[in-house]
gemmi code that builds the backbone of each chain (N, CA, C; Angstrom):
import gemmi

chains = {
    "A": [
        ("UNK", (-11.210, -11.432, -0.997), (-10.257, -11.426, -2.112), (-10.411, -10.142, -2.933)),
        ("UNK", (-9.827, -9.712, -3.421), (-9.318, -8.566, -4.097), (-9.354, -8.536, -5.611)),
        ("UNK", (-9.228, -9.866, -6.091), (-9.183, -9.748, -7.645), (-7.769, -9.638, -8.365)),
        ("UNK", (-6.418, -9.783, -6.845), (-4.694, -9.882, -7.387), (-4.188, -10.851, -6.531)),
        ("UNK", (-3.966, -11.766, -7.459), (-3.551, -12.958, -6.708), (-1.765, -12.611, -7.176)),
        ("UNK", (-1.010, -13.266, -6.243), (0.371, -13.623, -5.802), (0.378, -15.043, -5.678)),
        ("UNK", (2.096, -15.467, -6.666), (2.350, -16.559, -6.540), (3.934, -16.377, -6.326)),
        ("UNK", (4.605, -17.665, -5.964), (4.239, -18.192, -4.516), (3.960, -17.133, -3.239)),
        ("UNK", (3.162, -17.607, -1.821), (2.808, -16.972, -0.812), (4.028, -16.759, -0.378)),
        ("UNK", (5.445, -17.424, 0.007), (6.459, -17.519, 0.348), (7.492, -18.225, -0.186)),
        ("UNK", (8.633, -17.452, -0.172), (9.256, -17.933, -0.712), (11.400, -17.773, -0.109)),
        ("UNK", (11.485, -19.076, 0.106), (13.242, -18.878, 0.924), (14.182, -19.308, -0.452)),
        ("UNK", (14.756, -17.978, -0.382), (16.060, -18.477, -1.342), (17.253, -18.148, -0.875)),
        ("UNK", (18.304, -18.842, -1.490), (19.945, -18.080, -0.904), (20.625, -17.169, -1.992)),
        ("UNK", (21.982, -16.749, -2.130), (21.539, -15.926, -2.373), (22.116, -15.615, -3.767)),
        ("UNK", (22.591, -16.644, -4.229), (23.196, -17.315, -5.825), (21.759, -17.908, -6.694)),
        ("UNK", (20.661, -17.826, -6.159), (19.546, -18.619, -6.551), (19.220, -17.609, -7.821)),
        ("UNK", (17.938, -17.822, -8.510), (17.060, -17.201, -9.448), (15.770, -17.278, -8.716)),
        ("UNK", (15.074, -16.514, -9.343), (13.446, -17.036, -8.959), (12.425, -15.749, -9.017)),
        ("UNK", (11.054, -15.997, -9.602), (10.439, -14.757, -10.085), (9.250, -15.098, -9.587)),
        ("UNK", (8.829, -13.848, -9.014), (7.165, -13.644, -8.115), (6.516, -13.471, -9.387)),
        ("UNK", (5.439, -14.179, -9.136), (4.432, -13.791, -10.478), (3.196, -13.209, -9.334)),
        ("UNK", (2.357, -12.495, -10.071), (1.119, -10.992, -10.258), (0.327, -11.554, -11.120)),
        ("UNK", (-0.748, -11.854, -10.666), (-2.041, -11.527, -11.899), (-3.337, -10.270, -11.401)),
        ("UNK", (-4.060, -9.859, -12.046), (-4.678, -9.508, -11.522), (-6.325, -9.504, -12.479)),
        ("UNK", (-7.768, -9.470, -12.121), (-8.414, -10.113, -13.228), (-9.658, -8.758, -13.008)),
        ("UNK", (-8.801, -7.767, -12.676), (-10.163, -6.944, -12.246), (-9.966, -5.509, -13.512)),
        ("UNK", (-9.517, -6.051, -14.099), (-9.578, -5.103, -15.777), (-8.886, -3.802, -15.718)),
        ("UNK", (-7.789, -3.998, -14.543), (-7.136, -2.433, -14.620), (-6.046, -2.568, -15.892)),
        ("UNK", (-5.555, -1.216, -15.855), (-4.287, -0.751, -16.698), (-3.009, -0.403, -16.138)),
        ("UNK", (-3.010, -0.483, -14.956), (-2.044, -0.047, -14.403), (-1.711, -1.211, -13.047)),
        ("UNK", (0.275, -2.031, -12.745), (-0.037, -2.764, -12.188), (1.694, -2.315, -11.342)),
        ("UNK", (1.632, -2.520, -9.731), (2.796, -1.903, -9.023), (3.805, -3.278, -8.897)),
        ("UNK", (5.012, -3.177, -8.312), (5.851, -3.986, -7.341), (5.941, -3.029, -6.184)),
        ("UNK", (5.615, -3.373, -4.811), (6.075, -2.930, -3.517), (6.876, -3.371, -2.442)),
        ("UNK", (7.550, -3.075, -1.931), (8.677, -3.575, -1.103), (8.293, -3.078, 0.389)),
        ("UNK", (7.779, -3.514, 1.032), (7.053, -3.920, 2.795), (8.216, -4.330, 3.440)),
        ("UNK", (8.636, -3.840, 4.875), (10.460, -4.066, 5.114), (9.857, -3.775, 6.911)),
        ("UNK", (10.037, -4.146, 7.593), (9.950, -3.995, 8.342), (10.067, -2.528, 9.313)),
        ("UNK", (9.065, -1.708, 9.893), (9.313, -0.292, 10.694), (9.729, 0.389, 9.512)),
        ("UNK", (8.996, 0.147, 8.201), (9.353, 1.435, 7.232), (8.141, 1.384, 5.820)),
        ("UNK", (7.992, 2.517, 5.898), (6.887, 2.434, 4.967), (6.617, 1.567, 3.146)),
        ("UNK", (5.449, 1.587, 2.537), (5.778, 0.528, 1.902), (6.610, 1.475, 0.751)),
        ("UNK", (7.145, 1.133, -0.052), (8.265, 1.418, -0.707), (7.594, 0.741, -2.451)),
        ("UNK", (7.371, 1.882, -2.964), (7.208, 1.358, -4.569), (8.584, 1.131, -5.231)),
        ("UNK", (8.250, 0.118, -6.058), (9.911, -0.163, -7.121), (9.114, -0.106, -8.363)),
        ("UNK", (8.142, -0.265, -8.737), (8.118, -0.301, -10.152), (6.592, -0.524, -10.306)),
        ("UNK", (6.115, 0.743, -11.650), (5.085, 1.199, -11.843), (4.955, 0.721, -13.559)),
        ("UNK", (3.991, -0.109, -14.008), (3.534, -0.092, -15.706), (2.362, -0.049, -15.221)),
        ("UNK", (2.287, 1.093, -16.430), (1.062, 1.477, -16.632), (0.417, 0.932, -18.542)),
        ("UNK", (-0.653, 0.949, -19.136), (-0.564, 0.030, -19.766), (0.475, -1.168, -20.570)),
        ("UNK", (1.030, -1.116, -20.009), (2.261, -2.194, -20.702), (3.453, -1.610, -20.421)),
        ("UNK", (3.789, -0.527, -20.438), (5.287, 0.075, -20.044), (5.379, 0.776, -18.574)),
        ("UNK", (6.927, 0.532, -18.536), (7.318, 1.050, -17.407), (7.109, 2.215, -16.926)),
        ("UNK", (6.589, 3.090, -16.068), (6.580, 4.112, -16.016), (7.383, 4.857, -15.060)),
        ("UNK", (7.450, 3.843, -14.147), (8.938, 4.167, -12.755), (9.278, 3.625, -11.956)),
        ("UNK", (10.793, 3.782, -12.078), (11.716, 2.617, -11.083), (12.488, 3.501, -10.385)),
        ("UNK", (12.177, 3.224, -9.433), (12.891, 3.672, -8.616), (13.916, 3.533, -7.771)),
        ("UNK", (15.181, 3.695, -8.667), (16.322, 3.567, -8.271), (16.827, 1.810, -7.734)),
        ("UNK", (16.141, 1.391, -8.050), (15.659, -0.513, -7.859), (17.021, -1.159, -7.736)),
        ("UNK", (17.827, -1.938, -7.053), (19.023, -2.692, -7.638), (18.870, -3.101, -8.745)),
        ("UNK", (19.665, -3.476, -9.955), (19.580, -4.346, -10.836), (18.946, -5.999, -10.770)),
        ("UNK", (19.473, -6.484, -9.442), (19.037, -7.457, -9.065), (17.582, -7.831, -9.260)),
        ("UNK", (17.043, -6.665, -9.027), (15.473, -6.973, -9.363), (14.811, -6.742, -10.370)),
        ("UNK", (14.345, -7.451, -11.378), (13.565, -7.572, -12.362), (12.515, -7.096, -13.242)),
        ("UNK", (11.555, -6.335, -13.573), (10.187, -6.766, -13.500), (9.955, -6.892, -14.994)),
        ("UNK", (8.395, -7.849, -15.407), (8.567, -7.568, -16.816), (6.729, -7.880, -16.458)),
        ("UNK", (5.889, -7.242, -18.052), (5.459, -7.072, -17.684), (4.159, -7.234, -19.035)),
        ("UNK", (4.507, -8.794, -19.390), (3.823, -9.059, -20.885), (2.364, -8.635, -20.978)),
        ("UNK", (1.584, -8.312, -20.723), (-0.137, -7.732, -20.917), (-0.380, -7.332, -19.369)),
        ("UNK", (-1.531, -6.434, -19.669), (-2.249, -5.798, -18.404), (-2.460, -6.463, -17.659)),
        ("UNK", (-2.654, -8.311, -17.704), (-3.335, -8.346, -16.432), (-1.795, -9.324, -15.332)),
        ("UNK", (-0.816, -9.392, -15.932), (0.426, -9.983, -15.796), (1.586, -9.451, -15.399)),
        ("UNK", (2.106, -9.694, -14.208), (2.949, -8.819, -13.483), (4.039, -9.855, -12.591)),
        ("UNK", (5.439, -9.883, -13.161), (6.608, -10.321, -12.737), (8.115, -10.017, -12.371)),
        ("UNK", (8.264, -10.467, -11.227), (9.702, -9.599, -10.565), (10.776, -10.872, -10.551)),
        ("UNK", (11.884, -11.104, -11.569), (12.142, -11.529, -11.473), (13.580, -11.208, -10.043)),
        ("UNK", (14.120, -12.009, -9.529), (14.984, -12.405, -8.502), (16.308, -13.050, -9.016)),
        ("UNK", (17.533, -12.346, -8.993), (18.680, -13.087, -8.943), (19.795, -12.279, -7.628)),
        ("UNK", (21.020, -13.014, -7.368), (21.937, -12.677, -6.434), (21.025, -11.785, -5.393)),
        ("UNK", (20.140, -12.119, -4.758), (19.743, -11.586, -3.667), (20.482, -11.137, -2.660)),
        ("UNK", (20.526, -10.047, -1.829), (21.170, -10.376, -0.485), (20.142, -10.632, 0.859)),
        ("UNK", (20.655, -10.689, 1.960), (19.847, -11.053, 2.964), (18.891, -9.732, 3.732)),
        ("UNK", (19.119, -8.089, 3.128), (18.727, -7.042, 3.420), (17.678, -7.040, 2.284)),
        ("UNK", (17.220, -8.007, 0.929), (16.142, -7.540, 0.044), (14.676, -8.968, 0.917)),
        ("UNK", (15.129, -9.496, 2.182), (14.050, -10.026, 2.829), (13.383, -8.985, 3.299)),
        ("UNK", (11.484, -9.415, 2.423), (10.778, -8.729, 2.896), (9.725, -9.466, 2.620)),
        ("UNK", (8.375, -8.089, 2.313), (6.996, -8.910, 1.769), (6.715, -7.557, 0.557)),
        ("UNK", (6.610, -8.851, -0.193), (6.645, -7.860, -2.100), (5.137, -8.083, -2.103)),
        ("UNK", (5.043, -6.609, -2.260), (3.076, -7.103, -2.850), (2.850, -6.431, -4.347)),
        ("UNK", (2.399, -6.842, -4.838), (1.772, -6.740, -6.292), (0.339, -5.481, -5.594)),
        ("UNK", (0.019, -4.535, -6.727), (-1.480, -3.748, -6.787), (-1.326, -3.506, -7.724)),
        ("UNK", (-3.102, -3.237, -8.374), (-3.243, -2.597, -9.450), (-4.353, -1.850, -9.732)),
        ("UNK", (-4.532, -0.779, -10.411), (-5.670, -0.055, -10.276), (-5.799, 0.786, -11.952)),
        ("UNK", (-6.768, 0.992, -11.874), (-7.447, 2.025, -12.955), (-7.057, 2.900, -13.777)),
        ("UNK", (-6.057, 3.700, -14.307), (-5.470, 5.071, -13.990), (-6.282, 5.519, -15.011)),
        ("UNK", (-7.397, 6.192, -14.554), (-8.147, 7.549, -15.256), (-8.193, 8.571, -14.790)),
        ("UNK", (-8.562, 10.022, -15.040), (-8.036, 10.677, -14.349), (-8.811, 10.701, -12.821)),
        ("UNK", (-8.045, 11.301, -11.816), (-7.989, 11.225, -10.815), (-9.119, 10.040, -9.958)),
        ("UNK", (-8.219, 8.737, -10.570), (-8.887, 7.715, -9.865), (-7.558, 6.847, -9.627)),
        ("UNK", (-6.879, 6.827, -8.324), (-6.080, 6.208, -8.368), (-5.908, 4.790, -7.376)),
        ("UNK", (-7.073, 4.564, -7.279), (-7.130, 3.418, -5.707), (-6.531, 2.118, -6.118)),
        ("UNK", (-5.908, 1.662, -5.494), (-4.768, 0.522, -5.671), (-5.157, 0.062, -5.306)),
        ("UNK", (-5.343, -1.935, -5.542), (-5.889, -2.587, -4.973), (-4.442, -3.712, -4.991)),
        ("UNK", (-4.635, -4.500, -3.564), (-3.359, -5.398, -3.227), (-3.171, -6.382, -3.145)),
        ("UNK", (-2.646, -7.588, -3.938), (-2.667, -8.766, -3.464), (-1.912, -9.273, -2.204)),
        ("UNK", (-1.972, -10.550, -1.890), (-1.970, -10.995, -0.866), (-0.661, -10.944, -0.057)),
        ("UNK", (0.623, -10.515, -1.231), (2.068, -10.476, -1.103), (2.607, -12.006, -0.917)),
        ("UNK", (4.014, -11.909, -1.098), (4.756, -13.017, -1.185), (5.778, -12.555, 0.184)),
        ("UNK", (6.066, -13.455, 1.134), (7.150, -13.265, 1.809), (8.147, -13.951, 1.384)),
        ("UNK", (9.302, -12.943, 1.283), (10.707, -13.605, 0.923), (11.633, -13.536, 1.903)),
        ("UNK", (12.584, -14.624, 1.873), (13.863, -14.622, 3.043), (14.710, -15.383, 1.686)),
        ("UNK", (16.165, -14.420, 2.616), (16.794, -14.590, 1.843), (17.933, -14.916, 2.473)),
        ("UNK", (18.254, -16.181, 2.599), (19.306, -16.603, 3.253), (20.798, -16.918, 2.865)),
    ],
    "B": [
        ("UNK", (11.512, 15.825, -1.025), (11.034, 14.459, -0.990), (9.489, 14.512, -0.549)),
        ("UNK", (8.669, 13.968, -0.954), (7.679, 13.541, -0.878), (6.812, 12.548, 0.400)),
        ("UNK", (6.340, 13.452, 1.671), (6.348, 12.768, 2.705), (5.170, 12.547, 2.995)),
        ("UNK", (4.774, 11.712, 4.044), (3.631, 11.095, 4.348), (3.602, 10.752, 6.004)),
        ("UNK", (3.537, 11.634, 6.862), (3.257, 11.023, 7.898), (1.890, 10.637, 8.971)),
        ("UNK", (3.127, 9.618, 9.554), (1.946, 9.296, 10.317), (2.514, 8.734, 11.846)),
        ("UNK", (1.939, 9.355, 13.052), (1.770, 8.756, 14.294), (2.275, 7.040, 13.993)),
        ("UNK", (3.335, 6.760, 14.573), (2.921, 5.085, 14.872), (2.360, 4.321, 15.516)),
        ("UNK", (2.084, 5.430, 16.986), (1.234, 4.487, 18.115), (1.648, 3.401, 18.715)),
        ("UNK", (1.432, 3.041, 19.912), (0.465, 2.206, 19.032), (-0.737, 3.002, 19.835)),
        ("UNK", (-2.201, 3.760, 19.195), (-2.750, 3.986, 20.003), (-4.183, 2.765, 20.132)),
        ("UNK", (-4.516, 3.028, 21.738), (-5.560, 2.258, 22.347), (-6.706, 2.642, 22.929)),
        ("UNK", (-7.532, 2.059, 22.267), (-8.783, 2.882, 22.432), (-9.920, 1.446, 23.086)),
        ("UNK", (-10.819, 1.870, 24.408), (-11.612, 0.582, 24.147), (-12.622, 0.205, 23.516)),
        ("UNK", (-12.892, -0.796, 23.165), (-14.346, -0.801, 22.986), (-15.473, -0.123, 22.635)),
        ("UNK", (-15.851, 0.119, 21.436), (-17.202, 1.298, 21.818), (-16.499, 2.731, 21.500)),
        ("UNK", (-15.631, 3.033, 21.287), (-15.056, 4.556, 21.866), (-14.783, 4.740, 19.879)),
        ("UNK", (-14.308, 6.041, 20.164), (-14.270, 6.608, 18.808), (-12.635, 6.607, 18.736)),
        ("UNK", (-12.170, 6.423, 17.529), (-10.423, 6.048, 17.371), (-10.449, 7.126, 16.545)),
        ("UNK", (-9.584, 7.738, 16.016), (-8.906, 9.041, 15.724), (-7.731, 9.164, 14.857)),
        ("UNK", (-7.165, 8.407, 13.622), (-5.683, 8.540, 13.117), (-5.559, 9.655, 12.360)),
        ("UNK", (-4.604, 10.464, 12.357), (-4.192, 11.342, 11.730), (-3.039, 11.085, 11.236)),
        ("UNK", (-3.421, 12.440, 9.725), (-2.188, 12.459, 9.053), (-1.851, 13.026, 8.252)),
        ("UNK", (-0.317, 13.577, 8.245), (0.199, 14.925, 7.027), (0.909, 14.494, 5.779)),
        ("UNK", (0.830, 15.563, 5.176), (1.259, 15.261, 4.265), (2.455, 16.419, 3.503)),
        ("UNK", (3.243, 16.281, 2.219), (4.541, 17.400, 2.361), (3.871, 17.925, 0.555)),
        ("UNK", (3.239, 17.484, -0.117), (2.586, 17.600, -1.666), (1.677, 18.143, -1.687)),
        ("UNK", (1.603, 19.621, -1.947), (0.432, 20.473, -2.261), (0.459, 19.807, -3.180)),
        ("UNK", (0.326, 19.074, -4.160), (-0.375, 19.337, -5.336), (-1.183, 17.505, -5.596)),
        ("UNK", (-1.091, 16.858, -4.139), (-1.866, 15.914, -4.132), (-3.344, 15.925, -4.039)),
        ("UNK", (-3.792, 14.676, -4.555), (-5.305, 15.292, -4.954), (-6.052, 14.233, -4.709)),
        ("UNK", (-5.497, 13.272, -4.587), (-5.940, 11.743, -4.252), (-5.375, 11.498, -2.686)),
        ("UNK", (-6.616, 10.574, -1.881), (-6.052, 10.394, -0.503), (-6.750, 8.918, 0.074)),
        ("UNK", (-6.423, 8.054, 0.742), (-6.780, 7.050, 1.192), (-6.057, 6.518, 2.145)),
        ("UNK", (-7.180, 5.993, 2.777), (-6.663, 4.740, 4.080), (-6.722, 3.356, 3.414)),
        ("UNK", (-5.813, 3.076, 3.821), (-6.027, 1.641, 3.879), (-5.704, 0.730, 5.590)),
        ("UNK", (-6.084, -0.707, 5.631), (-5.916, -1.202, 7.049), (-5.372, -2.576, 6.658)),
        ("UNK", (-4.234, -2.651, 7.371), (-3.675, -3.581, 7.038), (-3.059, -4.566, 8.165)),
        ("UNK", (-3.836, -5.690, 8.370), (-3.613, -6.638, 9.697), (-2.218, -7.349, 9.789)),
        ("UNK", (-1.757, -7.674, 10.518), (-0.337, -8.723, 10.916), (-0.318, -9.651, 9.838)),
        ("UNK", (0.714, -9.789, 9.045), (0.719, -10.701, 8.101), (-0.049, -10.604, 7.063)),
        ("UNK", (-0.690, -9.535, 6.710), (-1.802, -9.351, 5.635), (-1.367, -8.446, 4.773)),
        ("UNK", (-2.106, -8.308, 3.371), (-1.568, -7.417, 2.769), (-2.562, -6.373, 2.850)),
        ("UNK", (-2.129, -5.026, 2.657), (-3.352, -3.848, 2.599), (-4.527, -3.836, 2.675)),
        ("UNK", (-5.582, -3.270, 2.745), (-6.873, -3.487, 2.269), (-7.622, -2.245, 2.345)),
        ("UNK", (-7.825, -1.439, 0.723), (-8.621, 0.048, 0.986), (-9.843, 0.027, 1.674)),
        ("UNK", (-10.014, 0.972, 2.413), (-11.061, 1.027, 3.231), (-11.647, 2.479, 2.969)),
        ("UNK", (-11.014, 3.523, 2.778), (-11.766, 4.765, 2.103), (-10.947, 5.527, 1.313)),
        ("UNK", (-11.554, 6.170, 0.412), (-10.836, 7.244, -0.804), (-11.373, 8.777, -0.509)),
        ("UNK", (-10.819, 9.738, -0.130), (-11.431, 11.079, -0.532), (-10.591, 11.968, -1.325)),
        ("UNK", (-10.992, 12.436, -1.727), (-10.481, 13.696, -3.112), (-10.888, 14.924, -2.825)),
        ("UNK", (-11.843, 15.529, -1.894), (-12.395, 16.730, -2.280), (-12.833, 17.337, -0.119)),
        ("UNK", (-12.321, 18.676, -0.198), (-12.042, 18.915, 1.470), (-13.729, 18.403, 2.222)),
        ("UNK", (-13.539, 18.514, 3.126), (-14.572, 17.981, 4.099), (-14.715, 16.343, 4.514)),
        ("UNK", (-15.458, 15.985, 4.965), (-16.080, 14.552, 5.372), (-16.561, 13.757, 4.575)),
        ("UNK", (-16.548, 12.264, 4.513), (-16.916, 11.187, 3.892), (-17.231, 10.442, 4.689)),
        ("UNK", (-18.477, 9.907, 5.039), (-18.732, 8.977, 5.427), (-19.091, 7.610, 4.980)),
        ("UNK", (-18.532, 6.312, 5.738), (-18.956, 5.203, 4.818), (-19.128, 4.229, 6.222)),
        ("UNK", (-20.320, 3.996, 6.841), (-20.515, 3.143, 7.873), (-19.705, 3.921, 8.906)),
        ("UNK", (-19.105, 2.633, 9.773), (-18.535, 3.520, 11.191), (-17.209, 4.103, 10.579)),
        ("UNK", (-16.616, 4.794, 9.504), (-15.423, 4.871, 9.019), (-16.082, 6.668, 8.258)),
        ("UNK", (-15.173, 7.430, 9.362), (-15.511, 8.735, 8.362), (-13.909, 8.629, 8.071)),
        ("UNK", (-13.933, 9.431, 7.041), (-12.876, 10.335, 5.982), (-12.612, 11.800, 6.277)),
        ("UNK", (-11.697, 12.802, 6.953), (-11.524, 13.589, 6.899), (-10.436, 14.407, 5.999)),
        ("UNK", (-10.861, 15.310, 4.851), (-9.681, 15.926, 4.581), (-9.649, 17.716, 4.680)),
        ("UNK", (-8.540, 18.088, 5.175), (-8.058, 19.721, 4.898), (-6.878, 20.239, 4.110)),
        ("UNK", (-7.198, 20.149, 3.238), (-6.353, 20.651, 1.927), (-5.462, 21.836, 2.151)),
        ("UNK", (-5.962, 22.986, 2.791), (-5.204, 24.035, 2.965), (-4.293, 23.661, 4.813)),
        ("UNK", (-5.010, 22.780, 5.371), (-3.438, 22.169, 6.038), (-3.129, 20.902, 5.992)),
        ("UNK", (-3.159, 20.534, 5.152), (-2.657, 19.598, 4.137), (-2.685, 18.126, 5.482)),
        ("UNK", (-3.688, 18.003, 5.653), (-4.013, 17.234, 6.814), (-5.167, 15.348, 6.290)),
        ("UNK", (-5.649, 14.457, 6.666), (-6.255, 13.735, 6.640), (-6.138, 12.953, 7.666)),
        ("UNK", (-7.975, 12.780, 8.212), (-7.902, 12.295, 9.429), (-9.099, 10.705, 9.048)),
        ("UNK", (-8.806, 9.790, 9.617), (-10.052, 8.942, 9.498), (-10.849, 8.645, 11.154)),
        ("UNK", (-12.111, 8.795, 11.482), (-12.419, 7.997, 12.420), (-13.217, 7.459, 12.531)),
        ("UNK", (-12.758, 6.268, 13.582), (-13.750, 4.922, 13.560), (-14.671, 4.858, 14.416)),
        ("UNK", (-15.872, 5.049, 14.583), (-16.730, 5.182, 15.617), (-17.013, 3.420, 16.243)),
        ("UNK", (-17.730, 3.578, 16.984), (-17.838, 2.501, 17.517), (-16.871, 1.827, 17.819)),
        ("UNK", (-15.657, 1.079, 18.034), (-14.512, 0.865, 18.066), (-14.318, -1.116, 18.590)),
        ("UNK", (-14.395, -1.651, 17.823), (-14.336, -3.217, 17.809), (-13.213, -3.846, 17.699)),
        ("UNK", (-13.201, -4.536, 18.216), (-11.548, -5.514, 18.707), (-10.918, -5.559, 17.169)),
        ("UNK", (-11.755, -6.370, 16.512), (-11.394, -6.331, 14.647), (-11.022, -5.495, 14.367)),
        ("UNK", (-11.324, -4.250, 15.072), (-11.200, -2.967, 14.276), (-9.415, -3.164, 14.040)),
        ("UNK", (-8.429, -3.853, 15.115), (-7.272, -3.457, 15.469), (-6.030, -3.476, 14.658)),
        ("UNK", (-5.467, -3.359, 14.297), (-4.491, -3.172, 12.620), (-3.784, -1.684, 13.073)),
        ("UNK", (-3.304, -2.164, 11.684), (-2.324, -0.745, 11.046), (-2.660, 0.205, 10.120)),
        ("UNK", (-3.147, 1.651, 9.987), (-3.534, 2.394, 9.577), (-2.583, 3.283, 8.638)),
        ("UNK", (-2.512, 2.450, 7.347), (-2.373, 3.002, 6.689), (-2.487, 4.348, 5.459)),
        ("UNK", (-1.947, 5.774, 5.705), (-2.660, 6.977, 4.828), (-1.869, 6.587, 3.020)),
        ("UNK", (-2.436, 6.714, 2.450), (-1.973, 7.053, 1.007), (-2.326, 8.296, 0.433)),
        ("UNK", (-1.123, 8.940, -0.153), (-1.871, 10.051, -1.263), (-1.018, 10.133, -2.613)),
        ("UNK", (-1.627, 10.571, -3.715), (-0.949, 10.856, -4.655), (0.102, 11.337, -4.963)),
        ("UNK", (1.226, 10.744, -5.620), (2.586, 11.547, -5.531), (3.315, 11.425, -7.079)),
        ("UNK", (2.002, 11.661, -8.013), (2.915, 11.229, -9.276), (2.081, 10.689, -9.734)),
        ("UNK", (2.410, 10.525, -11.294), (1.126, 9.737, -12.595), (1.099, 8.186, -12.013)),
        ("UNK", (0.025, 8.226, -11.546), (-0.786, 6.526, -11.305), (0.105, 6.272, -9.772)),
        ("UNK", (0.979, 7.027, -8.899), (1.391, 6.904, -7.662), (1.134, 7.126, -6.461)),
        ("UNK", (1.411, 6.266, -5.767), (0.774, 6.787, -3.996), (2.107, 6.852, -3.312)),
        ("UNK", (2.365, 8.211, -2.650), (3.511, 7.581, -1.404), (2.293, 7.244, -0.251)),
        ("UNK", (2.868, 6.323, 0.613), (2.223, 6.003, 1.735), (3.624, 6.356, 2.709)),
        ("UNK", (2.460, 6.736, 4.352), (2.731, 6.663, 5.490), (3.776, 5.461, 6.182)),
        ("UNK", (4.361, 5.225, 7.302), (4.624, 4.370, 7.736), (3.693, 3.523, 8.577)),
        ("UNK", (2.407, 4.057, 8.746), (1.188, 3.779, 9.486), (0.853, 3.526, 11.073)),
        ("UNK", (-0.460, 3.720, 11.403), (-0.751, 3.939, 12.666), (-1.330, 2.759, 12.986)),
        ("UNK", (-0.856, 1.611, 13.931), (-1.145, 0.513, 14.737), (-2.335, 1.204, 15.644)),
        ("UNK", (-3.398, 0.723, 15.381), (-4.495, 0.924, 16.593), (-4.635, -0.700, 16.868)),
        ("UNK", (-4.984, -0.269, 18.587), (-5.178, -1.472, 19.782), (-6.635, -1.484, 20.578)),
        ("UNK", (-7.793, -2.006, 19.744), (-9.024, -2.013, 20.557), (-9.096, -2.892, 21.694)),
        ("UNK", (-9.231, -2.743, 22.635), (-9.793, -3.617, 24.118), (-10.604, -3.448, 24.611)),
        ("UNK", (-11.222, -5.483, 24.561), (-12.593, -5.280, 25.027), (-13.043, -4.645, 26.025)),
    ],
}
model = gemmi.Model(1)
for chain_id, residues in chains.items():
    chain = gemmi.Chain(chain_id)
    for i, (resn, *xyz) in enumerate(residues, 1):
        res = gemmi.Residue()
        res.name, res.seqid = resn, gemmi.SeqId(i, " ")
        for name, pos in zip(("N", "CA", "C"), xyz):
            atom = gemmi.Atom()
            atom.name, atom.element = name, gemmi.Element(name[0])
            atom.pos, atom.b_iso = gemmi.Position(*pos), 0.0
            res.add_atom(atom)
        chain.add_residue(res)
    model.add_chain(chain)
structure = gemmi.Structure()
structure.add_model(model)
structure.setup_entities()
């Protein structure tokens, strides 16, 4: 274990639904990711807070969420999905001092989106 | 754009033998570098960090980096079925960011 747990492990929604991945993580960083894992393509960051604020989104649909109440708390919320945002979202978080940047990963959530 | 490659492989190595992933990178001005290994259905898992040119060793897992050809290599000596996953490179691409690789599938046989 890692010290970043993911809730739920999986998760099927369609594509009018709601629904938000929750992130914890208990290993005292400041800094916490959303990643997007897609099959034959590398992992793909969407969204970076670093102590409490956003620091970068990247170009994200609206559809996707994140919020991001204290350091150790990390949530993506989910609405109007389509069937191309099925993947595996993983939560990391790490340190940011200077040049220490090792990310550590929770377990990810698989989503389908039917 | 900010690139990261990597071999997909899948390469196969047996048993015992020394495995080899390489990998480039497009950001002179990265400064942070890591593998991570990441099994079927699993999420990531760091396995080494280097920052500074030359070798790192940590058990059967060296760290190679060359800064001026903007290169990082890891290899696995001894080479164990477990060893077998996806070889993931990370490097710095931005305040508190990693781009990563698409990663290198290695295949140990007994």
């Amino acid at each position: 274990e890692t010290g970043v747990t993911q809730t739920p492990r999986h998760l099927v929604m369609g594509m009018t639904n709601k629904k938000s991945l929750k992130c914890e993580q208990h290993l005292g960083h400041n800094a916490m990711y959303w990643y997007k894992q897609s099959a034959k393509k590398p992992l793909e960051l969407m969204f970076v807070y670093s102590l409490e604020e956003r620091v970068e989104n990247n170009s994200v649909p609206s559809r996707f969420s994140p919020e991001c109440p204290n350091s150790s708390h990390l949530f993506l919320h989910l609405h109007t999905l389509q069937p191309e945002d099925s993947a595996l979202y993983l939560c990391a978080s790490s340190q940011v001092l200077a040049g220490d940047y090792e990310q550590y990963f929770g377990p990810g959530t698989r989503l389908t989106v039917t | 754009q900010k690139e990261v490659e990597q071999n997909s492989g899948p390469l196969s190595v047996p048993e015992g033998a020394i495995a080899s992933l390489n990998c480039t990178y497009s950001d002179r001005g990265s400064q942070s570098f890591f593998w991570y290994r990441q099994y079927s259905g699993k999420s990531p898992e760091l396995i080494m960090s280097i920052y500074s040119n030359g070798d790192k060793e940590d058990g059967r897992f060296t760290a190679q980096l060359n800064k001026a050809s903007q290169y990082v290599s890891l290899l696995i000596r001894d080479s164990q079925p477990s060893d077998s996953a996806t070889y993931l490179c990370a490097v710095t691409s931005g305040y508190s960011t990693l781009t990563f690789g698409k990663g290198t599938m290695l295949l140990v046989s007994p």
